[in-house]
C-alpha positions in Angstrom: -25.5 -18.6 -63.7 -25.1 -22.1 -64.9 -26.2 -25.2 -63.3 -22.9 -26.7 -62.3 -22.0 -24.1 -60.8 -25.3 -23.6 -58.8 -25.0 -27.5 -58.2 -21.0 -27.2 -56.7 -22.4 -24.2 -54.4 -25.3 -26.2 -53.0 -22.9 -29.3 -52.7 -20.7 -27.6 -51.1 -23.2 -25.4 -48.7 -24.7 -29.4 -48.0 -21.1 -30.5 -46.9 -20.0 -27.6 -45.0 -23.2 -28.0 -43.0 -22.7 -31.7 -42.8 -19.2 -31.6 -42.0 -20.4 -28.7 -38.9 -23.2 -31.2 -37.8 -20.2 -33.7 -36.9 -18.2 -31.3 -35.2 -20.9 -29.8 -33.3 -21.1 -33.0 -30.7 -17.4 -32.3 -29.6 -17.9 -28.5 -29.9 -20.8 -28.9 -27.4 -19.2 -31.7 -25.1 -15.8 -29.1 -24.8 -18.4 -26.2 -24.3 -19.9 -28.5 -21.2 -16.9 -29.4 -19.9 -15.5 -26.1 -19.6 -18.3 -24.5 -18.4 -18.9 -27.7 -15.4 -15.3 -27.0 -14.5 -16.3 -23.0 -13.9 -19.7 -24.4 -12.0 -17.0 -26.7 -10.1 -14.8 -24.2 -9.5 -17.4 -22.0 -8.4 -18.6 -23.7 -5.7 -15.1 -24.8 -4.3 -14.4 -21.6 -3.7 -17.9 -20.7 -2.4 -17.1 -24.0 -0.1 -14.0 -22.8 0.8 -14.8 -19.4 1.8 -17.6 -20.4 3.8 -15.1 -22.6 5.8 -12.8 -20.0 6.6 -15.7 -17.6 7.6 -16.7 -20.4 10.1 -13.3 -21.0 11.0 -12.4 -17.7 11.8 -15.6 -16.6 13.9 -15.2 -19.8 15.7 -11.5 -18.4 16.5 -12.5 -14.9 17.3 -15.4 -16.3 19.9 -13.2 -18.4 21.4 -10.5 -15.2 21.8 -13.1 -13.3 23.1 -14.2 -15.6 25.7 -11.2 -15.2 26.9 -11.1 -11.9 27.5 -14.5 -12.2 29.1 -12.8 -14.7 31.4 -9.5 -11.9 31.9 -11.8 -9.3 32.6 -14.0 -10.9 34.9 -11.0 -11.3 37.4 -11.0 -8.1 40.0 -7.4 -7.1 39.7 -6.8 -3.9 37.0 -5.2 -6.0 34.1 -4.6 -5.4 30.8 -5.5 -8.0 28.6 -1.9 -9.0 27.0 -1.6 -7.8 23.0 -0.6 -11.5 22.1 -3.6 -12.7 23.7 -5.6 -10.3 21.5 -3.6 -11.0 17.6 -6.5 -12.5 15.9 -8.5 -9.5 14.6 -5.5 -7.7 13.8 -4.3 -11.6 11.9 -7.7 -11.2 9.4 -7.7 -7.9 9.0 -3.6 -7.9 8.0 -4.2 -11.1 5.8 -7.1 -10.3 3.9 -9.1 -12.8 6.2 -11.8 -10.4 7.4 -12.8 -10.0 3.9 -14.8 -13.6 5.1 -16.8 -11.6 7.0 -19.9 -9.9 6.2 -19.6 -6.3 6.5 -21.7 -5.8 9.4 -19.9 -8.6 11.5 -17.0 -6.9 10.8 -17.8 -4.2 11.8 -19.2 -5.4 15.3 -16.3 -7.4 15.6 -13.8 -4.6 15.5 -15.8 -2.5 17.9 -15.5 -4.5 20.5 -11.7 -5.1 19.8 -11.5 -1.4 20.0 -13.2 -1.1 22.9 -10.7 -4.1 24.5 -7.5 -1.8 23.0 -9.2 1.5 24.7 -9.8 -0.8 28.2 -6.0 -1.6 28.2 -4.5 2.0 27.4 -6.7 3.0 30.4 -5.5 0.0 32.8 -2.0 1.0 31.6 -2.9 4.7 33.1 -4.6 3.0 36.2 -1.4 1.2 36.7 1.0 4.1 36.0 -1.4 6.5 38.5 -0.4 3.5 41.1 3.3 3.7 40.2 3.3 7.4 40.5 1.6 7.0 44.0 4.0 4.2 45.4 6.4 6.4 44.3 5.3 9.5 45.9 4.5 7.8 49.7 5.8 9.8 52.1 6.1 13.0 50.1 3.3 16.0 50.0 1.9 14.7 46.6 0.9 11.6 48.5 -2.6 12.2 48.7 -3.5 13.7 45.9 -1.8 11.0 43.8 -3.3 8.1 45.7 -6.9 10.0 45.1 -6.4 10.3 41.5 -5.2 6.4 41.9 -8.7 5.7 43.9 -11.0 7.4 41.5 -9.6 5.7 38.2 -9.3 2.2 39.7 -12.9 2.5 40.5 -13.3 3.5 37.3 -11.5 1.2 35.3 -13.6 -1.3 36.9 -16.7 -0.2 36.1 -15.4 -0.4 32.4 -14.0 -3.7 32.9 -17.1 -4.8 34.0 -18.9 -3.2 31.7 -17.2 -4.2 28.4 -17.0 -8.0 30.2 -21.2 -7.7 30.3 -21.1 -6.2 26.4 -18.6 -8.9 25.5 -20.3 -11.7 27.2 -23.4 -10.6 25.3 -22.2 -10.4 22.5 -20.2 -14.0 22.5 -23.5 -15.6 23.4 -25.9 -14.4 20.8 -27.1 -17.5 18.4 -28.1 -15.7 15.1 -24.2 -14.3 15.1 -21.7 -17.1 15.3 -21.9 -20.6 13.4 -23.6 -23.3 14.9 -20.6 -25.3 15.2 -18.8 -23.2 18.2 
């Protein structure tokens, strides 16, 4: 190996290096800046997220306040399926997915338990029906026992599930602090 050509490699070993010492300021400031907008992205959606979750257990306390409120009346109703869309709003939009797994799963318990309370008021109130129907007939008494026995019972459950929702709708740790 000669000298000038061990002299061009080192040269040119000493300028590559120089020239990558220059570039290496905007090669860091682009490897900042993309990696602040993921940070920054990050926590918008984090932000965002969290907003939703708070919106929507704000929403579901309030809609099942008021079913506390429609259950606490003494008449056999059925709470009306447009009064009770929300759950069934998340959970068809992708919104529940806010929710921690274990509020979610309360949650839809108790909206269960509300869809169980109005196929049963909806018996209650076709039992009545039948009865009305029958006054006067030999199936009059029978039918109007049947009638007496689940109205007593479908208030028991309406009270019951009020209690369980009305618990549930006032516990701190559960719902944001906001509501």
């Amino acid at each position: 190996m000669s000298f000038p050509f061990v002299f061009s490699l080192l040269w040119n070993a000493l300028l590559n290096a120089y020239y990558w010492l220059l570039s290496l300021p905007t090669f860091l400031a682009t490897l900042l800046g993309v990696l602040t907008a993921f940070l920054l992205n990050s926590f918008a959606v984090r932000w965002t997220n969290h907003n939703t979750r708070n919106r929507l257990r704000r929403d579901l306390r309030i809609e099942l306040r008021n079913c506390v409120t429609r259950l606490r009346e003494y008449q056999v109703k059925r709470i009306a399926t447009d009064t009770l869309y929300l759950w069934q709003l998340a959970v068809h939009s992708g919104d529940a997915r806010f929710l921690r797994s274990n509020e979610r799963k309360e949650i839809a318990g108790y909206y269960f338990a509300l869809d169980n309370y109005n196929y049963e008021a909806e018996l209650v109130r076709k039992f009545g029906e039948d009865w009305r129907q029958s006054i006067g007939l030999k199936s009059e008494l029978p039918k109007k026992k049947l009638w007496d026995e689940r109205s007593k019972q479908i208030r028991r459950t309406q009270e019951d599930l009020a209690d369980r929702i009305e618990e549930f709708v006032n516990r701190v740790d559960f719902w944001p602090r906001d509501c």
